[in-house]
VEXDREN-2710 file (C-alpha; in Angstrom, 1 decimal):
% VEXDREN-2710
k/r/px/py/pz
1/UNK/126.9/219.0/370.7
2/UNK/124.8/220.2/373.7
3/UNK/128.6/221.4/375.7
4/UNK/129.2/223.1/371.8
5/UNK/126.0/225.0/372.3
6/UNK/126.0/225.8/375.8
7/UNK/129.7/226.8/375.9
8/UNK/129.3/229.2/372.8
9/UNK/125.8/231.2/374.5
10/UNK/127.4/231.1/378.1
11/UNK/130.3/233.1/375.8
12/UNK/128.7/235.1/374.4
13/UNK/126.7/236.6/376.9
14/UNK/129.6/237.4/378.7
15/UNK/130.9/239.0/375.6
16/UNK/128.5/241.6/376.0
17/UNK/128.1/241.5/379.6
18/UNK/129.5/244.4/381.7
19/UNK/132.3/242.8/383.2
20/UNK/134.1/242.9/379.5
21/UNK/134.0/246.4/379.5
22/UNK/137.1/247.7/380.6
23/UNK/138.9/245.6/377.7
24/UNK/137.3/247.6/375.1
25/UNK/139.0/250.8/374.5
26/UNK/142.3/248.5/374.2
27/UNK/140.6/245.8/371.8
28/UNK/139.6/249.3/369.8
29/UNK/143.3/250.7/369.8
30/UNK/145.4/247.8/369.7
31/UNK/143.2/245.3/367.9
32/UNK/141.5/247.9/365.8
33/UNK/142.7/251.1/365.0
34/UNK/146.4/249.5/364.5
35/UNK/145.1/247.4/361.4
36/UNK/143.6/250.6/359.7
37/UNK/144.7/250.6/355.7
38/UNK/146.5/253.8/355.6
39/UNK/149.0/254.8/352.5
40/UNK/152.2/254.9/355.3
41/UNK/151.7/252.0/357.3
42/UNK/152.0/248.1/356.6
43/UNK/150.1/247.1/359.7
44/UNK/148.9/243.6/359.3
45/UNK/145.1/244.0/358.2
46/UNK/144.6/240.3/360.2
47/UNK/145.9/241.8/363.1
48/UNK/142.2/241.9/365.0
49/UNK/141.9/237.9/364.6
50/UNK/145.7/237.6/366.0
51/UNK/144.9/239.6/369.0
52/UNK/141.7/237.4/369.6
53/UNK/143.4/234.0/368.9
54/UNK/146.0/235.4/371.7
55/UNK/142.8/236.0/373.7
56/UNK/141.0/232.5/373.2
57/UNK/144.5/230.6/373.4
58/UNK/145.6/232.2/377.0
59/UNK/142.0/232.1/378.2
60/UNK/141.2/228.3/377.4
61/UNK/145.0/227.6/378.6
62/UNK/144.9/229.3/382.1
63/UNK/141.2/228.7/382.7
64/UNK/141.5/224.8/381.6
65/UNK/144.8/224.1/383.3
66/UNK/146.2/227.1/385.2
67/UNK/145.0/225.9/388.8
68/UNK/145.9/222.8/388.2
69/UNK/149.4/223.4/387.2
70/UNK/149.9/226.4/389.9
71/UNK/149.4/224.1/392.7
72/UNK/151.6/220.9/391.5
73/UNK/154.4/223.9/391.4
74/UNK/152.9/225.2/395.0
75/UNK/152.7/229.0/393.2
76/UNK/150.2/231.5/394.5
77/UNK/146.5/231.3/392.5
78/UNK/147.1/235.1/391.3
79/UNK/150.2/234.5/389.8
80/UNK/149.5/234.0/386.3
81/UNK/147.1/237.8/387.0
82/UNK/150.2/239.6/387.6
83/UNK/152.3/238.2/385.1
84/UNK/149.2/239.4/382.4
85/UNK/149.3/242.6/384.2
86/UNK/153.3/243.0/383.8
87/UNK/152.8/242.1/380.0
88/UNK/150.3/244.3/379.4
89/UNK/152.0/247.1/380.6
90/UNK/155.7/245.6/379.0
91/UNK/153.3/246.0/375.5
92/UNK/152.1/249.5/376.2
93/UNK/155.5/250.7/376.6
94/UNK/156.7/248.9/373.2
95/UNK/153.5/250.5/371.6
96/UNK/154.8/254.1/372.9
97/UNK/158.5/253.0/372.3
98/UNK/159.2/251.0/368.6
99/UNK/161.9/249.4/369.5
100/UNK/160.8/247.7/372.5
101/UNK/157.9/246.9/370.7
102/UNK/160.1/244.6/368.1
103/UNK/161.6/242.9/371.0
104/UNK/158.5/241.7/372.3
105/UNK/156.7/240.7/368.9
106/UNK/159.9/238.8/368.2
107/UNK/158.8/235.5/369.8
108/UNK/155.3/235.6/367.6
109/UNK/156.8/236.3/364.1
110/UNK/157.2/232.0/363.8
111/UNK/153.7/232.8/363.0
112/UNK/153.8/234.5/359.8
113/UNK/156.7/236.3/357.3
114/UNK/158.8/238.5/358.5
115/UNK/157.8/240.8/356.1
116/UNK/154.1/241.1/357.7
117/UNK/155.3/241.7/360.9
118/UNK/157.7/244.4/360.4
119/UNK/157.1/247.0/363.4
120/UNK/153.5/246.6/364.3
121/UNK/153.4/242.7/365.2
122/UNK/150.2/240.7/364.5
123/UNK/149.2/241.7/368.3
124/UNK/148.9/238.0/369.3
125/UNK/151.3/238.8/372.5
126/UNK/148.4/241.4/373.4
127/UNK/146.0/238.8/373.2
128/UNK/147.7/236.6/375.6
129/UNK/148.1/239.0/378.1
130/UNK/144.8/240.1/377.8
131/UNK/143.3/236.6/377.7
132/UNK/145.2/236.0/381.2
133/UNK/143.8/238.8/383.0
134/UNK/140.1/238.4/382.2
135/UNK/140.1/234.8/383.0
136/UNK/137.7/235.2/386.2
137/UNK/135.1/237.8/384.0
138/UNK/132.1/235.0/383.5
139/UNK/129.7/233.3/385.1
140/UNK/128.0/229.7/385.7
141/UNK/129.7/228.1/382.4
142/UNK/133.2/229.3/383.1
143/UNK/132.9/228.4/387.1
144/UNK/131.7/224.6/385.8
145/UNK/135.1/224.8/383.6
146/UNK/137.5/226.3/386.7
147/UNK/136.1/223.7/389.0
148/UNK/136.8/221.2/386.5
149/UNK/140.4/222.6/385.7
150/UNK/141.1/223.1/390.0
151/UNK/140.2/219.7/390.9
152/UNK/141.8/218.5/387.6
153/UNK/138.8/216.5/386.4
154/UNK/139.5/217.5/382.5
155/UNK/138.4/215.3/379.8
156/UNK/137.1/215.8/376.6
157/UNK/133.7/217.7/377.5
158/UNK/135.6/220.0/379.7
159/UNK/137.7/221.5/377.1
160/UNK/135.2/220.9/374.2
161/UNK/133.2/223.6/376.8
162/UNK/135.8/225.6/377.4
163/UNK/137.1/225.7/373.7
164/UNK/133.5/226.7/372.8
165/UNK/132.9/229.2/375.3
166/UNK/136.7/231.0/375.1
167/UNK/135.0/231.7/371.0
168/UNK/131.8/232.8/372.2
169/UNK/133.9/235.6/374.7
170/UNK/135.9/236.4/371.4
171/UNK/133.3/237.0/368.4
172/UNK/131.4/240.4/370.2
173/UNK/135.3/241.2/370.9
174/UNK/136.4/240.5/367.1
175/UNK/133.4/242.4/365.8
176/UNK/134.3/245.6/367.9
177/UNK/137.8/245.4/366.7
178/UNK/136.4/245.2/362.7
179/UNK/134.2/248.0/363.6
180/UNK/136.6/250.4/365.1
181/UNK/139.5/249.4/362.0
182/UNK/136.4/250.0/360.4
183/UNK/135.7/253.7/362.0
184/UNK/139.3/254.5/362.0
185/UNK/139.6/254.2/358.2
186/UNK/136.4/256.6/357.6
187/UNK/138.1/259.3/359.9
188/UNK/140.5/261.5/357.5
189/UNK/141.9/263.1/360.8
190/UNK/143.0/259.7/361.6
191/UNK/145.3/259.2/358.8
192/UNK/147.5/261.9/359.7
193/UNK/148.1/260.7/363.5
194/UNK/148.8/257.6/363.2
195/UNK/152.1/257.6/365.7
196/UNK/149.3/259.4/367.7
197/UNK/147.0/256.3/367.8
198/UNK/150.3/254.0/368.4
199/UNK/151.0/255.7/371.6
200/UNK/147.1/256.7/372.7
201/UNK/147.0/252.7/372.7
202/UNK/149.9/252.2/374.7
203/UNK/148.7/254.8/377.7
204/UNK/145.6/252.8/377.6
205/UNK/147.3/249.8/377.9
206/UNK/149.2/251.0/381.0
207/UNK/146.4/252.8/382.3
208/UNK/144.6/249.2/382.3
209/UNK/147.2/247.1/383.8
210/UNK/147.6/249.6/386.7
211/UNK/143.8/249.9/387.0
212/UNK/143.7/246.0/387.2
213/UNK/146.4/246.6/390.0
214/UNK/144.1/248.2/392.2
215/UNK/140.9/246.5/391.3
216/UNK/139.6/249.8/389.4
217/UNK/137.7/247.5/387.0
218/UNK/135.7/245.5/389.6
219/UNK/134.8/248.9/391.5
220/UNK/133.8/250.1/388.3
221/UNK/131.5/246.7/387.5
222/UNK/129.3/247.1/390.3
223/UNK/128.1/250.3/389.4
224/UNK/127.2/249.4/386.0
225/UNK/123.7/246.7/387.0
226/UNK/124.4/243.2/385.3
227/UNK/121.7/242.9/382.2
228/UNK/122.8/239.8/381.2
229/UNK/122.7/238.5/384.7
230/UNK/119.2/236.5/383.5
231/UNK/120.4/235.4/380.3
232/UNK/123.2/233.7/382.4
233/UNK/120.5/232.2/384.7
234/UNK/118.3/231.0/382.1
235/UNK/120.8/229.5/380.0
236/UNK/122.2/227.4/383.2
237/UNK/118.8/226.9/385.6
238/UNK/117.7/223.7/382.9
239/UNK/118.3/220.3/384.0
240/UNK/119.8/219.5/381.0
241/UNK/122.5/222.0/381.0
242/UNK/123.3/221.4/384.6
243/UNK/123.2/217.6/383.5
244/UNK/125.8/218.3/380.7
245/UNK/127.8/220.7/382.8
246/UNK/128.7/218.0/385.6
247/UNK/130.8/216.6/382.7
248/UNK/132.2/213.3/385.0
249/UNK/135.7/211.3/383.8
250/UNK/136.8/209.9/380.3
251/UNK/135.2/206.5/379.9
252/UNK/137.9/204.5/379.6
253/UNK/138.0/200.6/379.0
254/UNK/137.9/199.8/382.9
255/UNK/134.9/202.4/383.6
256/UNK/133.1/201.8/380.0
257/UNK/130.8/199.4/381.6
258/UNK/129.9/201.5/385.1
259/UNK/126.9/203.2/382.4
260/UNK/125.7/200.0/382.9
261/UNK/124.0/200.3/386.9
262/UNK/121.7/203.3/387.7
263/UNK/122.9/204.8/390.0
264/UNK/121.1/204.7/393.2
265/UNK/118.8/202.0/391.9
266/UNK/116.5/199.6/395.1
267/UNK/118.0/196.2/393.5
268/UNK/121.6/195.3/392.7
269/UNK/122.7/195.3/389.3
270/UNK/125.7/194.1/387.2
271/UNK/128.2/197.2/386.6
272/UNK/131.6/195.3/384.7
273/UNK/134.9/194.8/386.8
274/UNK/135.5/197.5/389.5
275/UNK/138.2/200.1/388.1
276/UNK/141.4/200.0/389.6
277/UNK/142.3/202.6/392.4
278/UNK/145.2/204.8/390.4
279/UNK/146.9/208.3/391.2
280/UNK/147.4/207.6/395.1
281/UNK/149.5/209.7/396.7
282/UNK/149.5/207.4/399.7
283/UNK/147.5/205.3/402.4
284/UNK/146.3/205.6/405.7
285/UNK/145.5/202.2/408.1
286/UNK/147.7/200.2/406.0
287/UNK/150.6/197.9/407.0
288/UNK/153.7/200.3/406.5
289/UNK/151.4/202.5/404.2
290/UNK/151.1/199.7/401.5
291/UNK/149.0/200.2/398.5
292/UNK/145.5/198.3/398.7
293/UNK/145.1/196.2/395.5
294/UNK/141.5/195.6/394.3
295/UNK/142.4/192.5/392.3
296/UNK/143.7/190.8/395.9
297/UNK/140.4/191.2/397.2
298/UNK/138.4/188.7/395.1
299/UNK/136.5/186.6/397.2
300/UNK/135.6/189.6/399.6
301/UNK/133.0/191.9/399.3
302/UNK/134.1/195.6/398.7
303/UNK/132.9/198.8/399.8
304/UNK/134.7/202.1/397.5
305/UNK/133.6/204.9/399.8
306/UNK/134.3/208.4/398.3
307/UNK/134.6/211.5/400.6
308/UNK/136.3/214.5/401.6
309/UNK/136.4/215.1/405.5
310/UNK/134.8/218.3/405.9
311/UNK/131.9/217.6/403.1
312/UNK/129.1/218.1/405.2
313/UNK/127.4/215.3/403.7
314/UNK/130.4/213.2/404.2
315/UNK/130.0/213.9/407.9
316/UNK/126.1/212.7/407.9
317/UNK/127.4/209.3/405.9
318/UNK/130.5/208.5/407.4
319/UNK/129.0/206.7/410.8
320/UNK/127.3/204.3/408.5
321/UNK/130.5/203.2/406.9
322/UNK/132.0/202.5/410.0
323/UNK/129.7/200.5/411.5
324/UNK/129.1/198.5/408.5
325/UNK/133.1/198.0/408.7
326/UNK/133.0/197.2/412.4
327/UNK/129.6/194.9/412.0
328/UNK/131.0/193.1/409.0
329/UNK/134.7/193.2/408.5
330/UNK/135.2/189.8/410.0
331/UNK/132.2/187.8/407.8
332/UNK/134.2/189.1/404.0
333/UNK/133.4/192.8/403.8
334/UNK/137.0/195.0/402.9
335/UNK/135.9/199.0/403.4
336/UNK/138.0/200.9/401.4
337/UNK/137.8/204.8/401.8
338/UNK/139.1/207.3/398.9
339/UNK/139.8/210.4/400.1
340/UNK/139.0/212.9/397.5
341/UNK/139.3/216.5/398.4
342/UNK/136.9/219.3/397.9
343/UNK/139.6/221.9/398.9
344/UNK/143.1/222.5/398.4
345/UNK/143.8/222.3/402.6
346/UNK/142.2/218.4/402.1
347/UNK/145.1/217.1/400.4
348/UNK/147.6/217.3/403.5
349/UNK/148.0/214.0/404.8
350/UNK/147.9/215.5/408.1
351/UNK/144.3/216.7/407.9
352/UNK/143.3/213.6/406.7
353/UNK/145.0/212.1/409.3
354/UNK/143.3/214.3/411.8
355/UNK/139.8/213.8/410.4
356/UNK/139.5/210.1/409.7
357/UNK/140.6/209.7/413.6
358/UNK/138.0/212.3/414.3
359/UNK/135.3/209.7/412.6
360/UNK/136.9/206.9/414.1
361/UNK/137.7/205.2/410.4
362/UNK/140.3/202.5/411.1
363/UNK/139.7/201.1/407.5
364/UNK/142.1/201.7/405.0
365/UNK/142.1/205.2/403.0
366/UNK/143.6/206.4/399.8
367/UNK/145.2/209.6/399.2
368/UNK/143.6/210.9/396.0
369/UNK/145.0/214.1/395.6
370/UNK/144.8/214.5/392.3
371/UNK/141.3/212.9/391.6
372/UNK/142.4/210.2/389.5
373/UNK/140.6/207.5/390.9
374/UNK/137.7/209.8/391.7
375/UNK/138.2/210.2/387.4
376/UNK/138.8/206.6/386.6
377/UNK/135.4/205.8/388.5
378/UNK/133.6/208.9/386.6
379/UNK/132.2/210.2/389.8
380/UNK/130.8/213.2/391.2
381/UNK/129.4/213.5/393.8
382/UNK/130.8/213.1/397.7
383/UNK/129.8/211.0/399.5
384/UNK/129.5/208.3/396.8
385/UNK/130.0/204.4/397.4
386/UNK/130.5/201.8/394.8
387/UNK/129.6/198.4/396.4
388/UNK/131.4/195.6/394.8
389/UNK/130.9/191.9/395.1
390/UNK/133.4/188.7/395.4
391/UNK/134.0/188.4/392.0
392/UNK/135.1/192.0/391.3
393/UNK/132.0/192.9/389.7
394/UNK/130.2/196.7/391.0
395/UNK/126.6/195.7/391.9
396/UNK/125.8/199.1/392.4
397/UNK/126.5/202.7/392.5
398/UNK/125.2/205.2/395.1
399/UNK/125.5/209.0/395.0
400/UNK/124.7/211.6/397.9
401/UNK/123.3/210.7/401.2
402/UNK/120.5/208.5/402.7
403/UNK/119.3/205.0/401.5
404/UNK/121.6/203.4/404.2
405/UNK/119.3/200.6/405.3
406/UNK/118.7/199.4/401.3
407/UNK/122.7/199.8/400.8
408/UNK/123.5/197.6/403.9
409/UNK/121.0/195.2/402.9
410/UNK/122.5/194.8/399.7
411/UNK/125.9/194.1/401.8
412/UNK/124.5/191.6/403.7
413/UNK/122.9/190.1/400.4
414/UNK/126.6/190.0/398.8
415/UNK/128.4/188.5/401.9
416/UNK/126.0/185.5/401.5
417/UNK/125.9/184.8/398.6
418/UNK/129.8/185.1/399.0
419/UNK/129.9/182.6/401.5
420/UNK/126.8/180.7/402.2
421/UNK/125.2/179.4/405.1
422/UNK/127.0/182.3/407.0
423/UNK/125.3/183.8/409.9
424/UNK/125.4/187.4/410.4
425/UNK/124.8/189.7/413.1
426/UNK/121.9/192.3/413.2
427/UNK/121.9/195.1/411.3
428/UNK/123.3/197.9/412.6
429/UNK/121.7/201.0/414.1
430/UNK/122.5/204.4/413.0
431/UNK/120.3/207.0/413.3
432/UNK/119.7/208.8/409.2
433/UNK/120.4/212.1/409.6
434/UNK/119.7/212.9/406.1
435/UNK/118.1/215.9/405.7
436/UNK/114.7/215.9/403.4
437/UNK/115.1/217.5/400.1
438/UNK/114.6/221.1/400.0
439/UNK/114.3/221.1/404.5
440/UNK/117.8/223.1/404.5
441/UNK/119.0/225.6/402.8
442/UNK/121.7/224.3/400.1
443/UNK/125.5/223.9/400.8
444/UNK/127.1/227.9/400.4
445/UNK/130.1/228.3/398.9
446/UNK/131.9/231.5/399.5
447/UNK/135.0/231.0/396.6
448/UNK/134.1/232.5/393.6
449/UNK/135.1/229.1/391.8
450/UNK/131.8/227.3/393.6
451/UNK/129.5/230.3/394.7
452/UNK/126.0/230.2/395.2
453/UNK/123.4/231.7/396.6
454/UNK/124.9/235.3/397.2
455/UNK/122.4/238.3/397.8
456/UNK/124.1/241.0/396.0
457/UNK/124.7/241.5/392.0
458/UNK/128.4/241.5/391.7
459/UNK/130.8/238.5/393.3
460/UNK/134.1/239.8/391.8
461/UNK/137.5/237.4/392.7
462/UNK/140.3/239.8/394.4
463/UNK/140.2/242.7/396.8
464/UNK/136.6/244.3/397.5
465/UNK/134.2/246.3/399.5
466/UNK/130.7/245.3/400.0
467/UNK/127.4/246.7/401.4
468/UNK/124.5/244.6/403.3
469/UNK/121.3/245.0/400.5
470/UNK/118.2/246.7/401.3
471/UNK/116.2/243.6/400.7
472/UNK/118.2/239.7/401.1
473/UNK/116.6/237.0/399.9
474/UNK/115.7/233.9/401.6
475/UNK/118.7/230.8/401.8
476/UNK/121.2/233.5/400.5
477/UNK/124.2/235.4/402.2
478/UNK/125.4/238.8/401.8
479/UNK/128.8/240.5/403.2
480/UNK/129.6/244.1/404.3
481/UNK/132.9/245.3/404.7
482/UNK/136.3/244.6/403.1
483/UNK/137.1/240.8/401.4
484/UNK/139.3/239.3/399.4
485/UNK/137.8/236.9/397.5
486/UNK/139.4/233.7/396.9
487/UNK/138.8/230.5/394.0
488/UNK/138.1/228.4/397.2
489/UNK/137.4/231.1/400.3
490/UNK/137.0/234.7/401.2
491/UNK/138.8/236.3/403.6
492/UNK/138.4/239.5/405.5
493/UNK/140.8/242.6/405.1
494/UNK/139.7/244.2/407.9
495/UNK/137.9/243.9/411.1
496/UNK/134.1/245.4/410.2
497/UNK/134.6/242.3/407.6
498/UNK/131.0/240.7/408.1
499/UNK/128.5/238.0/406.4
500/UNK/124.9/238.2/407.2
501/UNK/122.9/234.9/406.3
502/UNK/119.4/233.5/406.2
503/UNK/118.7/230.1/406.0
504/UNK/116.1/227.0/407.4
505/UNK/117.9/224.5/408.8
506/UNK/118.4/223.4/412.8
507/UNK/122.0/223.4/412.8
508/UNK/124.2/225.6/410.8
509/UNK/127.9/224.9/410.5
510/UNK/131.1/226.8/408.9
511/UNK/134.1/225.2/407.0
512/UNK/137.0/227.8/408.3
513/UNK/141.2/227.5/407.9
514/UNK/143.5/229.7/409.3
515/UNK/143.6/231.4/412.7
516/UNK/141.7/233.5/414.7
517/UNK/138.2/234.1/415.9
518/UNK/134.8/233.9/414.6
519/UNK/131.7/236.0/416.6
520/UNK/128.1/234.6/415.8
521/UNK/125.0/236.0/417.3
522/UNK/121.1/235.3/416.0
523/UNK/118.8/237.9/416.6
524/UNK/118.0/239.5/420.1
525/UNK/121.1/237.3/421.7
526/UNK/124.5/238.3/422.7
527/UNK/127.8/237.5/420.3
528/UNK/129.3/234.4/420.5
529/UNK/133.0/233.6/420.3
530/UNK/134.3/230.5/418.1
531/UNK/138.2/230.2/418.6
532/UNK/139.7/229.0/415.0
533/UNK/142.8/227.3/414.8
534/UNK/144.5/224.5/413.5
535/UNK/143.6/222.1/410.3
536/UNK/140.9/224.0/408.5
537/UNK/137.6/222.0/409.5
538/UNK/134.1/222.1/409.8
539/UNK/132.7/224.0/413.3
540/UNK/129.0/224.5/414.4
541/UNK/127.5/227.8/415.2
542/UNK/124.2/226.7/415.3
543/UNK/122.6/224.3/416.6
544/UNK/118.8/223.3/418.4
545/UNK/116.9/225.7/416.0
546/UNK/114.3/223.4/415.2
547/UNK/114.6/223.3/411.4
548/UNK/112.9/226.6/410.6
549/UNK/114.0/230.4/409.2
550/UNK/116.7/232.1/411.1
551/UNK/119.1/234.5/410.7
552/UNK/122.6/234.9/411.8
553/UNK/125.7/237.8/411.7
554/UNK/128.8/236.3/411.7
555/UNK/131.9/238.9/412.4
556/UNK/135.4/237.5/411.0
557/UNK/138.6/238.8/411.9
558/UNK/141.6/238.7/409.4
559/UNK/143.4/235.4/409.2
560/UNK/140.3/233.2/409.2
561/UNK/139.1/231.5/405.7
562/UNK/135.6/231.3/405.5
563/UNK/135.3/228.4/402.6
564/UNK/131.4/227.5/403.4
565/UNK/128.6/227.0/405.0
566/UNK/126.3/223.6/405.4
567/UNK/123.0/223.1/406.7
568/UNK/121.7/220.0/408.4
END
């Protein structure tokens, strides 16, 4: 019920938010004015809910499941964007020409008798076209869903969301449609011009698709200041919406029991039999790449180690599980990594490859791609580890960094009780370079999918232009110059493409793909170069700073992804 009510507000508000604005006028002509009761028409009075039910089916579909399925058919992200645009202006033609118009509605009249649908359509192919287009206009709730949909952790909350928040976008929409039939049907002038309001709808569609073309719409956004930018804030800044918004996997009958441990809990607890590893693609450190079975390693204590390679975090935790694996490997402990990516350029084996020698992991490693087994063990976080003992059964469940000392303890606890009377060697001695809650400024994002922390009012997907603010917050980045901005990264378009950011933290570090270079300089030094090439990783371009305020310019040049930055 709370993912009902969240979804629903979070839709609203963006209902009425500026970024809706440009899909007005065509909502008022197509949805609207074209269901006006006049003597010498037989438009469809429902034809305002049709074009909405278009609208809410395209934009739960592609929203839910359309980066998903774009990347298992290796398509560009912005496809489905251009194929709206195409349809949009394929219906504004039919609007101005009838008999294009009944070729198109042709598909749609399944959905009612023919005699309803006779020359105007019900407008549901409108809906879908406009419902594909205006996927990215939203905020917090809809970035929670396209995370969700891109890393294809969908379950029942995730749609139940993005079910409830596609009908929030749609009522302000329906009710401007009613109220412009509405209007049109008071107006005696309108009566008379009805062709004219057939083709005045199909300019405007045109005149919207070519405007979405060139990003006309964004441009237009940022002039226009966000009022609902608080609402969005305040409906999203609670700990229980953020709590409800991390939505986790289906419980299933292997995970059902996993509710069971707390996670992160100082004493080990009893969790139900460790879920089976599904979905892998493949396997590192194995004997000819064989498959690790969980239900062979009974009598062995297990280590499930979640990461991604260039998770920041990951990188902090990552020494610890290899030294537990070196320390204890031989006395019954079986470290097995799952390698669930963060990013798209994490699920080529080759990266993997690259960054697991890099750490120096000669355990074995699944390939989960797809974030099944990341699913089936309803997880969330990275790094994660689920520490499982000889008879199968999880003991306990950690999330995030630190607490290494109480988790190896708890491995040395396991082993003995596994095997007792065994002697085992000293623990081992990693340094914790965990940071202290709230010492760093938080992980930054730069793909509209996952941003946070941006200084400026607008961060529109697509091609843009932006200007340094008078006045940046603390922790926050800004960008000046041209960007394309990406689900995952932004990229420059030109070369005065910057991103000024302030932070606390003594080392600063970028997650960049692609090739080229990378200037830094801090304030009253000279630029530095960073060469970029290769796997996309993680580089440093700060370091020794002694944990407190800086800041930092960072000049891109074009063919460099800039996916993040992390703090430590």
């Amino acid at each position: 019920m709370e993912l009902v009510i969240i979804g629903l507000l979070g839709g609203l508000i963006t209902g009425i938010s500026p970024c809706i604005l440009p899909v007005l006028p065509v909502i008022f002509l197509t949805g609207g004015a074209q269901s006006a009761r006049f003597e010498q028409t037989s438009a469809p009075r429902s034809r305002p809910y049709f074009v909405i039910l278009g609208l809410v089916t395209s934009f739960t579909l592609v929203t839910l499941g359309g980066s998903l399925i774009l990347g298992l058919l290796h398509l560009p992200q912005d496809i489905v964007r251009w194929v709206g645009i195409a349809v949009l202006i394929l219906i504004g033609v039919g609007l101005i020409v009838p008999r294009i118009e009944g070729l198109l509605e042709k598909p749609f009249q399944r959905l009612a008798r023919r005699s309803e649908v006779k020359n105007t359509g019900r407008g549901y192919g409108v809906g879908l076209a406009l419902g594909a287009v205006f996927v990215p206009c939203a905020g917090p709730v809809l970035a929670a869903i396209i995370v969700a949909g891109s890393t294809g952790r969908i379950d029942a909350g995730t749609v139940l969301l993005t079910v409830s928040f596609a009908i929030g976008v749609s009522v302000p929409l329906l009710v401007f449609a009613l109220a412009g039939r509405g209007l049109v049907e008071r107006i005696r002038a309108f009566r008379s011009h009805e062709r004219g309001l057939r083709i005045t709808a199909g300019i405007a569609m045109i005149a919207l698709a070519v405007a979405l073309a060139v990003n006309l719409p964004q441009a237009l956004q940022r002039l226009v200041p966000d009022y609902t930018a608080q609402l969005q804030r305040s409906l999203t800044d609670n700990p229980d919406a953020q709590k409800a918004l991390q939505l986790g996997g289906l419980v299933n009958d292997e995970n059902k029991d996993l509710s069971q441990c707390t996670a992160n809990a100082d004493q080990l607890q009893s969790c139900g039999i460790a879920p089976s590893l599904k979905g892998i693609d493949g396997w590192l450190n194995t004997p000819d790449g064989a498959a690790v079975d969980l239900a062979e390693q009974r009598g062995k204590v297990v280590l499930v180690d979640f990461w991604a390679y260039s998770c920041i975090n990951c990188q902090r935790s990552i020494p610890h599980v290899v030294a537990w694996d070196r320390a204890y490997r031989s006395f019954g402990l079986r470290v097995i990594g799952v390698h669930s990516p963060e990013y798209a350029f994490e699920k080529d084996e080759s990266n993997v490859i690259a960054g697991a020698k890099d750490f120096g992991i000669t355990y074995p490693v699944a390939l989960d791609n797809n974030l099944a087994t990341w699913t089936n063990y309803r997880n969330r976080y990275w790094p994660a580890d689920y520490l499982v003992d000889a008879d199968g059964t999880v003991r306990h469940i950690g999330f995030g960094e630190g607490d290494y000392a109480q988790t190896e303890n708890m491995i040395r606890r396991l082993l003995v009780d596994a095997n007792p009377g065994v002697t085992l060697p000293a623990p081992t001695e990693v340094a914790d370079l965990t940071p202290k809650e709230g010492s760093t400024t938080p992980e930054t994002f730069l793909g509209f999918a996952k941003q946070r922390n941006f200084a400026g009012v607008e961060y529109p997907d697509g091609s843009s232009r932006f200007n340094l603010p008078k006045n940046q917050p603390d922790d926050s980045f800004a960008l000046s110059g041209p960007w394309t901005i990406g689900s995952q990264h932004a990229s420059p378009d030109g070369a005065t493409a910057t991103v000024h950011l302030k932070y606390h933290a003594d080392t600063v570090r970028m997650v960049l793909g692609g090739s080229g270079t990378v200037q830094v300089r801090q304030p009253g030094e000279a630029w530095r170069s960073v060469k970029v090439s290769g796997v996309p990783r993680s580089y440093e371009v700060v370091s020794g700073t002694g944990g407190g305020a800086g800041n930092l310019d960072v000049r891109v040049t074009p063919g460099v992804d800039v996916y993040s930055f992390t703090f430590g």
